[in-house]
MMTF fields as JSON, N, C-alpha, C and O atoms, coordinates in Angstrom:
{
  "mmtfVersion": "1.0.0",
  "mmtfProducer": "UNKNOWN",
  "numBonds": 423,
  "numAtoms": 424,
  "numGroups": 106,
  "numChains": 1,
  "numModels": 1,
  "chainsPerModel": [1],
  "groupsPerChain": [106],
  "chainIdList": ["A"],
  "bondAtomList": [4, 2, 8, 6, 12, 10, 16, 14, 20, 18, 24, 22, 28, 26, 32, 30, 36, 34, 40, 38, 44, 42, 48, 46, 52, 50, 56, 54, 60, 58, 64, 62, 68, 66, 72, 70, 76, 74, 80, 78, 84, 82, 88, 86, 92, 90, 96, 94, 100, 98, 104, 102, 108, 106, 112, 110, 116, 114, 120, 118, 124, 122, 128, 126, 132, 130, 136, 134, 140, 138, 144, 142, 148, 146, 152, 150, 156, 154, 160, 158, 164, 162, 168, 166, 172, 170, 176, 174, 180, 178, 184, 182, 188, 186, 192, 190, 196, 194, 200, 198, 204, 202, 208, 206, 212, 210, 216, 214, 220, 218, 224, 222, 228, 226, 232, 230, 236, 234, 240, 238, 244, 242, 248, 246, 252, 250, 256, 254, 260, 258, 264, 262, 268, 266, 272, 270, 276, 274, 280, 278, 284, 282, 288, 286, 292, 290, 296, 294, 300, 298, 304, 302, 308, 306, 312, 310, 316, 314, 320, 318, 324, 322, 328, 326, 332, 330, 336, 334, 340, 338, 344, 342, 348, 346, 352, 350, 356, 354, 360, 358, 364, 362, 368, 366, 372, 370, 376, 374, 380, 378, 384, 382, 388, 386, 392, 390, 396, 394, 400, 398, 404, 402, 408, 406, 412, 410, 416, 414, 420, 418],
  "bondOrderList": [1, 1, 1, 1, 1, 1, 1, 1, 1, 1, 1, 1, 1, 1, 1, 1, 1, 1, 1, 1, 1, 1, 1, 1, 1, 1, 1, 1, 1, 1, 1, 1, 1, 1, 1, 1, 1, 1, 1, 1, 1, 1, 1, 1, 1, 1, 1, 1, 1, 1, 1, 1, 1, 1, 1, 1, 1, 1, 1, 1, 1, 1, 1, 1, 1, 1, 1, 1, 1, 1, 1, 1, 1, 1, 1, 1, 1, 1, 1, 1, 1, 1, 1, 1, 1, 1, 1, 1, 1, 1, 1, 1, 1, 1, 1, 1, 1, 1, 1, 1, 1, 1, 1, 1, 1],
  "groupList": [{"groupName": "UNK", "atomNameList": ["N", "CA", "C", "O"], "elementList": ["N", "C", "C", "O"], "formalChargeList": [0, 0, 0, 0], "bondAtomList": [1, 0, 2, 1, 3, 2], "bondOrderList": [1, 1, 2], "singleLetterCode": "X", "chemCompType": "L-PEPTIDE LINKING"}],
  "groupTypeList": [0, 0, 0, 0, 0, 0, 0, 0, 0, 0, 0, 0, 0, 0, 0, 0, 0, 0, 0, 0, 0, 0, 0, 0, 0, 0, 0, 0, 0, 0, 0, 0, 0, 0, 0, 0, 0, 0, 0, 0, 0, 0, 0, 0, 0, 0, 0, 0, 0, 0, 0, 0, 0, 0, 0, 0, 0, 0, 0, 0, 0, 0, 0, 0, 0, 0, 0, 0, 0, 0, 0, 0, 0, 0, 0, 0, 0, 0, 0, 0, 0, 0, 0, 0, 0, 0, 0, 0, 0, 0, 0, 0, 0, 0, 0, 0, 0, 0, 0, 0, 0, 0, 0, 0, 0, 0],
  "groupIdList": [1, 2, 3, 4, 5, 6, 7, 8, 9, 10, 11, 12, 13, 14, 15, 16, 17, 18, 19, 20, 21, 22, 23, 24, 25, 26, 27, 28, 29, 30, 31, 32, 33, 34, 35, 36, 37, 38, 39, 40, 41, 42, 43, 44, 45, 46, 47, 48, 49, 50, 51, 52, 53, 54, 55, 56, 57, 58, 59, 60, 61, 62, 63, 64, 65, 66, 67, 68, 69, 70, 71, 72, 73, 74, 75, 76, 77, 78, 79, 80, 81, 82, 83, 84, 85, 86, 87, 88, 89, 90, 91, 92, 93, 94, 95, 96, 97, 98, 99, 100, 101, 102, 103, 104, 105, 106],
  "secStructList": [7, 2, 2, 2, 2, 2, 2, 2, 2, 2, 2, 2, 2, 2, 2, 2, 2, 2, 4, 4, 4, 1, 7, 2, 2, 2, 2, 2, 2, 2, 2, 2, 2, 2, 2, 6, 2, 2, 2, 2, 6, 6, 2, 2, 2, 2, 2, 2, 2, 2, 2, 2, 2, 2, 2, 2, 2, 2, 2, 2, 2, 6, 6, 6, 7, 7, 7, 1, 7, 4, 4, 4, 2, 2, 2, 2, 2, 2, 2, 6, 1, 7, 7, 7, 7, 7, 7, 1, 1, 2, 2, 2, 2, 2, 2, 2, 2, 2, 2, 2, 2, 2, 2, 2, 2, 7],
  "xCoordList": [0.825, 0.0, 0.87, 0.508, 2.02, 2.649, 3.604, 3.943, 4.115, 4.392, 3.272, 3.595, 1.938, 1.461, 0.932, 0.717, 0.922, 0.876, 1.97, 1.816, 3.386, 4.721, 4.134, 4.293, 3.665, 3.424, 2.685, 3.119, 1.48, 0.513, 0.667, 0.09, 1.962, 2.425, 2.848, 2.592, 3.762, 4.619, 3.657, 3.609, 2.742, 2.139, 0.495, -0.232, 0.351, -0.011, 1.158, 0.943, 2.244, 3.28, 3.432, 3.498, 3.457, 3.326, 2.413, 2.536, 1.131, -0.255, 0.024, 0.438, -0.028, 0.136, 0.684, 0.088, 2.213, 2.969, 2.319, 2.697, 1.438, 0.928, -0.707, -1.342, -0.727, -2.016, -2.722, -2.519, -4.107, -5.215, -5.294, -6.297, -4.254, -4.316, -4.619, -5.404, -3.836, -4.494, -5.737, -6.245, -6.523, -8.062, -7.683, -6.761, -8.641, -9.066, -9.432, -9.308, -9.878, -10.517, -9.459, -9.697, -8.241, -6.885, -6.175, -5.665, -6.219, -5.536, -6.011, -5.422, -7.211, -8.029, -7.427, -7.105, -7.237, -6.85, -5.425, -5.117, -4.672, -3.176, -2.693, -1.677, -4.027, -4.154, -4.698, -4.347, -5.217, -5.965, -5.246, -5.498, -4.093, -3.14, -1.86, -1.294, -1.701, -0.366, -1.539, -1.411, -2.56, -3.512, -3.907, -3.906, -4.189, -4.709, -3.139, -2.983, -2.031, -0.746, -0.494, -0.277, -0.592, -0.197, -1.604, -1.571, -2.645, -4.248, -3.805, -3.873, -3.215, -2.782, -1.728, -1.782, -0.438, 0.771, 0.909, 1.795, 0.208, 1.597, -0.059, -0.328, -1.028, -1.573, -2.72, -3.376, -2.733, -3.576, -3.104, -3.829, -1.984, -1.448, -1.715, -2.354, -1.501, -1.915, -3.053, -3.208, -4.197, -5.141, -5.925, -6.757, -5.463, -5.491, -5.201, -5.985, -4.04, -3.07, -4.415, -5.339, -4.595, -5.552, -6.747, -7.085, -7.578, -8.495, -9.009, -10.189, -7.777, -7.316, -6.916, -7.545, -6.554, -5.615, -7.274, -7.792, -7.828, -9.128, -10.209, -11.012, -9.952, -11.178, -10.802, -11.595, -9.492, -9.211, -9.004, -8.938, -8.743, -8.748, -10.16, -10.217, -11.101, -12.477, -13.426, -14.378, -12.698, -12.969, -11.723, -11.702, -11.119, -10.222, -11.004, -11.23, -11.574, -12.191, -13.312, -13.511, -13.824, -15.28, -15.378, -16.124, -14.077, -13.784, -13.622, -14.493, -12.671, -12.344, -13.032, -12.627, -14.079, -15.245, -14.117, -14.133, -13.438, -12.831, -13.309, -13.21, -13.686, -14.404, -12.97, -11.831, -13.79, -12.449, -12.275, -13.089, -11.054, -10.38, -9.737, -8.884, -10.655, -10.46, -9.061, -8.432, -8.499, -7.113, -5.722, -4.55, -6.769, -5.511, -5.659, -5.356, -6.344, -6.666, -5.635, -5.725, -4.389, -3.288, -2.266, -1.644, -2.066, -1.814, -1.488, -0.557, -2.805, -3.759, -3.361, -2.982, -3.434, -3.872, -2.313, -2.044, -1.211, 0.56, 0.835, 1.659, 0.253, 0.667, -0.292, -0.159, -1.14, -2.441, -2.864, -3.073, -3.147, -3.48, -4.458, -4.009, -5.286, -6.275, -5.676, -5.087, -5.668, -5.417, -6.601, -7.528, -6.924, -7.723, -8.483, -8.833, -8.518, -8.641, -9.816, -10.045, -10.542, -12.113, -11.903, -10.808, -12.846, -13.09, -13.649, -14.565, -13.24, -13.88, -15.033, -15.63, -15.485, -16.592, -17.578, -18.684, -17.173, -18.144, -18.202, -19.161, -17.29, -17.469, -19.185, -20.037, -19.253, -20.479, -21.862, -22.879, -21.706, -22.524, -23.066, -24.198, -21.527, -21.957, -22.828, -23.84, -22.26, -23.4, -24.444, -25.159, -24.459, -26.212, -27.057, -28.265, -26.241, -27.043, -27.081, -28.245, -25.894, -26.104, -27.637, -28.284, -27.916, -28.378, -29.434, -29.81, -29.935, -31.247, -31.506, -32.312, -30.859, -30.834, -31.32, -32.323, -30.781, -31.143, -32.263, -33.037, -32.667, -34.449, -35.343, -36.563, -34.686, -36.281, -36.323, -37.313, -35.019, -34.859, -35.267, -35.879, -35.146, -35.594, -36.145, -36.526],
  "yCoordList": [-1.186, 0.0, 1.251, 2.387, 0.871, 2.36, 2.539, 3.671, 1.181, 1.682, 2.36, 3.015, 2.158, 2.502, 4.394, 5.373, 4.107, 6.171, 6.847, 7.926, 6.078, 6.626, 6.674, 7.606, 5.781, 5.418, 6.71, 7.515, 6.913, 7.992, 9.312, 10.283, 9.149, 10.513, 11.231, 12.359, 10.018, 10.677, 10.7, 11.536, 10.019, 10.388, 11.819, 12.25, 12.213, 13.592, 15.008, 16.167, 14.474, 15.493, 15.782, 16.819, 14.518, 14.911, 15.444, 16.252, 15.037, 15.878, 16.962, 17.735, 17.524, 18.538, 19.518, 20.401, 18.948, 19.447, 19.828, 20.745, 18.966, 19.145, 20.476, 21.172, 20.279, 20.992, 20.67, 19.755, 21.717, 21.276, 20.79, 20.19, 20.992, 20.446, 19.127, 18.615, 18.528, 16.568, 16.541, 17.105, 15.746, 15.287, 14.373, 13.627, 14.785, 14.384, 12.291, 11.369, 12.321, 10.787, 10.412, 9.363, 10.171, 10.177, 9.736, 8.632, 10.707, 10.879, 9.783, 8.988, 10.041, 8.581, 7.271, 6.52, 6.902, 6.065, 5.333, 4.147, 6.624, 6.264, 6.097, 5.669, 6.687, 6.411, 5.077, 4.397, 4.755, 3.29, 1.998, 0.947, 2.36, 1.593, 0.767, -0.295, 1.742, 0.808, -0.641, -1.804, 0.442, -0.491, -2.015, -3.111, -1.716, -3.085, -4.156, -5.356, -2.812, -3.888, -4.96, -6.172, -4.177, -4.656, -5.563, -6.084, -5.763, -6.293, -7.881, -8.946, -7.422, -8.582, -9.448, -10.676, -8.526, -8.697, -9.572, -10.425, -9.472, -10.224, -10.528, -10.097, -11.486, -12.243, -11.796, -10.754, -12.752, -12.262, -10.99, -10.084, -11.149, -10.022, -8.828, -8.025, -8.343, -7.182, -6.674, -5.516, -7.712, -7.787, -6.9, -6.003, -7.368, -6.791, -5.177, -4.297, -5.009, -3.914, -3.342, -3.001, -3.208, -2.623, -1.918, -0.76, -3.266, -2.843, -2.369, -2.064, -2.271, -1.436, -0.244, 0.688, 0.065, 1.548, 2.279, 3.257, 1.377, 2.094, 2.342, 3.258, 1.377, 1.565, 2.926, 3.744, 2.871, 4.497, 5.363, 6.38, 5.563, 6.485, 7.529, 8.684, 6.759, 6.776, 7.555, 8.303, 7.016, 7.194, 8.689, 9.281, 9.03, 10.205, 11.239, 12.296, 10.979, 11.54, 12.365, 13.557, 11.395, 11.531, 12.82, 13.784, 12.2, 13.4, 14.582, 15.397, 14.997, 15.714, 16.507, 17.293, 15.938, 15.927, 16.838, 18.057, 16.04, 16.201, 15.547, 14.39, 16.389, 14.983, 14.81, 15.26, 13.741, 13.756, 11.917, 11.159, 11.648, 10.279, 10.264, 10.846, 9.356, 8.453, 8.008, 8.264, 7.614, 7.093, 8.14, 8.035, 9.42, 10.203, 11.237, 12.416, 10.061, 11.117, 11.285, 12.021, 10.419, 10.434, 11.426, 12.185, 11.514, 12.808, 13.957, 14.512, 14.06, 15.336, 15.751, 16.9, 14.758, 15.249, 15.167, 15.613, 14.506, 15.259, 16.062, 16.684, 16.818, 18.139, 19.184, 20.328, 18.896, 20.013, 20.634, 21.847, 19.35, 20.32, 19.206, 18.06, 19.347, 18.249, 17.768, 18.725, 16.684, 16.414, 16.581, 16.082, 17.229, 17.221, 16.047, 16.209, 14.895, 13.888, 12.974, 12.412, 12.85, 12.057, 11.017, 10.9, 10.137, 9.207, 7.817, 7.944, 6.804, 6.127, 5.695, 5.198, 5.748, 4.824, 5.919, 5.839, 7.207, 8.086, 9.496, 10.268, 9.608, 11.011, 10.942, 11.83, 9.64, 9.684, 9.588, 10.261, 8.807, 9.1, 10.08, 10.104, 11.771, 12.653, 13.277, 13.705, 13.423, 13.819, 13.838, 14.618, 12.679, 11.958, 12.446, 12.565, 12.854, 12.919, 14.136, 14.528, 15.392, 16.788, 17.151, 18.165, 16.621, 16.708, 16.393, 17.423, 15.232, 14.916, 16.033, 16.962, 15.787, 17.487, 18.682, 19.199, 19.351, 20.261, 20.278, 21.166, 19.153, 19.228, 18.912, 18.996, 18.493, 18.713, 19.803, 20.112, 20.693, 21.493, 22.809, 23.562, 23.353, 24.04, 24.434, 25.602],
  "zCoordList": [0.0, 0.0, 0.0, -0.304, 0.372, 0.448, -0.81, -1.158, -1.62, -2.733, -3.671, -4.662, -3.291, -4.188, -3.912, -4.626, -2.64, -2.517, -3.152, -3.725, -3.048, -3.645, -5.424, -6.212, -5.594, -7.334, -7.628, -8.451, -6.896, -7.068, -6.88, -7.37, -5.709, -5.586, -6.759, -7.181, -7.29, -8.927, -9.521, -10.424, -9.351, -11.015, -10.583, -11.478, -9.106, -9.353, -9.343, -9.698, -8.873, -9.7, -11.288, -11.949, -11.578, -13.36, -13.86, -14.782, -13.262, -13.784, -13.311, -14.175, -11.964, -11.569, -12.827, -13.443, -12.974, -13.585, -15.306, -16.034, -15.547, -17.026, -16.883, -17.675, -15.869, -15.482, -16.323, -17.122, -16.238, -16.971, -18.186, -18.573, -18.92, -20.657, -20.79, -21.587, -19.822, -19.703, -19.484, -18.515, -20.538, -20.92, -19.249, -18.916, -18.681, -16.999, -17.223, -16.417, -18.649, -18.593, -19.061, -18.463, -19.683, -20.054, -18.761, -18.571, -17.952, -16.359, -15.362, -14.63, -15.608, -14.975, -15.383, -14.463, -16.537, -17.273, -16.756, -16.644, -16.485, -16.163, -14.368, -13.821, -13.841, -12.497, -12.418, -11.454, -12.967, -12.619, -12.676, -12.088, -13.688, -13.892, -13.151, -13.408, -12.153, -11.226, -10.169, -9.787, -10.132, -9.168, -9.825, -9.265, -10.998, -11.973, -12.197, -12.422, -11.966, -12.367, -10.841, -10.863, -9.748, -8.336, -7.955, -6.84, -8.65, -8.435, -8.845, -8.232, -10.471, -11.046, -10.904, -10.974, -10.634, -10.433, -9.071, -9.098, -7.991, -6.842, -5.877, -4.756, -6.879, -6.171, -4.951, -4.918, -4.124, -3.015, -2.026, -1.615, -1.822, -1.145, -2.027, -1.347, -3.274, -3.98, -3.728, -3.338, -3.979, -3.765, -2.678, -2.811, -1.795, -0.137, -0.253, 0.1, -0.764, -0.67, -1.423, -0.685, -2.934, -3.463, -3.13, -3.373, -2.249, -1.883, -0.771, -0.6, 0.32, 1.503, 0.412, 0.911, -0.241, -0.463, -0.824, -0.284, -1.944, -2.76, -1.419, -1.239, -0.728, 0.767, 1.771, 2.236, 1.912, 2.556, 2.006, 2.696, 0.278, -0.3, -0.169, 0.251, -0.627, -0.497, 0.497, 0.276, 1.948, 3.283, 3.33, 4.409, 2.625, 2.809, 2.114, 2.703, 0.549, 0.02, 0.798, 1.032, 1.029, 1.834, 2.955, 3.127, 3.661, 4.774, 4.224, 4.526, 3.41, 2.846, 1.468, 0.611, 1.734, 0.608, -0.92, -1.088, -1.633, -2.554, -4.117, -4.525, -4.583, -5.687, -6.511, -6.39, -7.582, -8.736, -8.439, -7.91, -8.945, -9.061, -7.112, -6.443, -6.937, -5.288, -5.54, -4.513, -6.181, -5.611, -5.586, -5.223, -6.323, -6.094, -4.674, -4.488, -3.695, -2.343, -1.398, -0.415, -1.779, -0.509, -1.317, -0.573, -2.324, -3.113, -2.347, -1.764, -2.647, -2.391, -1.182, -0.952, -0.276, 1.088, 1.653, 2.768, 0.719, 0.857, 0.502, 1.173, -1.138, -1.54, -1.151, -1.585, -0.448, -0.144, -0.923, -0.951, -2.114, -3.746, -4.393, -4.411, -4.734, -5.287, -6.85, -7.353, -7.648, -8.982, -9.536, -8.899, -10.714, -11.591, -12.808, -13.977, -11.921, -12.613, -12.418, -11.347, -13.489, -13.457, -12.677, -12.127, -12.501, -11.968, -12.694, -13.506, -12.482, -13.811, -13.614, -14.569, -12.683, -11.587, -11.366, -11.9, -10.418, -9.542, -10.718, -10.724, -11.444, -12.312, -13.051, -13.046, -13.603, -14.413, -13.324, -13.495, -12.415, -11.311, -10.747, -10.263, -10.815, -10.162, -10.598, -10.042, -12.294, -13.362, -13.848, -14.477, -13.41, -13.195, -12.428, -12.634, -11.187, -9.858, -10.05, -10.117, -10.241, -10.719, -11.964, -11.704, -12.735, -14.262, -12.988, -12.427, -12.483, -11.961, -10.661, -10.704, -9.821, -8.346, -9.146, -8.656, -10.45, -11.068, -11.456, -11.1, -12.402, -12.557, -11.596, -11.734, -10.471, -9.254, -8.584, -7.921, -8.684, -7.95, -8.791, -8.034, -10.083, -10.651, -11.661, -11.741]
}
């Protein structure tokens, strides 16, 4: 779990570093990736690691009510800077729920 905050760390420095020009579903894409390699890669123990990292990311989010891509929440909450990056799961969800809140509401 903690290589993988190190993994995530670098890779919201690079976004950081690219700022907004990176297509956010792109970013998503390349965040999702060390997790699916370490999911696949090293078995049951990965496994664990994964879904402990995605379970407190989540629970960090939450606190921190930060939207965006959940796994880039330990990031965030080292550089005290949010990443600008969709979500592959909750982005289309929010939208949903935004688009629907709006028409009952006005």
């Amino acid at each position: 779990m903690i290589a993988l905050i190190g993994v995530y760390s670098l890779i919201h420095l690079a976004v950081s570093g690219v700022g907004r020009r990176l297509n956010p579903w792109f970013g998503a894409l390349l965040a999702v990736g060390p997790g699916i390699a370490v999911y696949v890669g090293y078995g049951l123990t990965g496994m664990v690691a994964v879904y402990l990292f995605i379970g407190l990311s989540l629970i960090l989010d939450a606190i921190r009510a930060d939207p965006g891509c959940e796994v880039m929440a330990f990031p965030g909450l080292i550089f005290r800077r949010r990443t600008h990056l969709a979500c592959l799961v909750f982005t289309p969800i929010d939208r949903l729920e935004r688009r629907i809140f709006k028409h009952s509401t006005g």
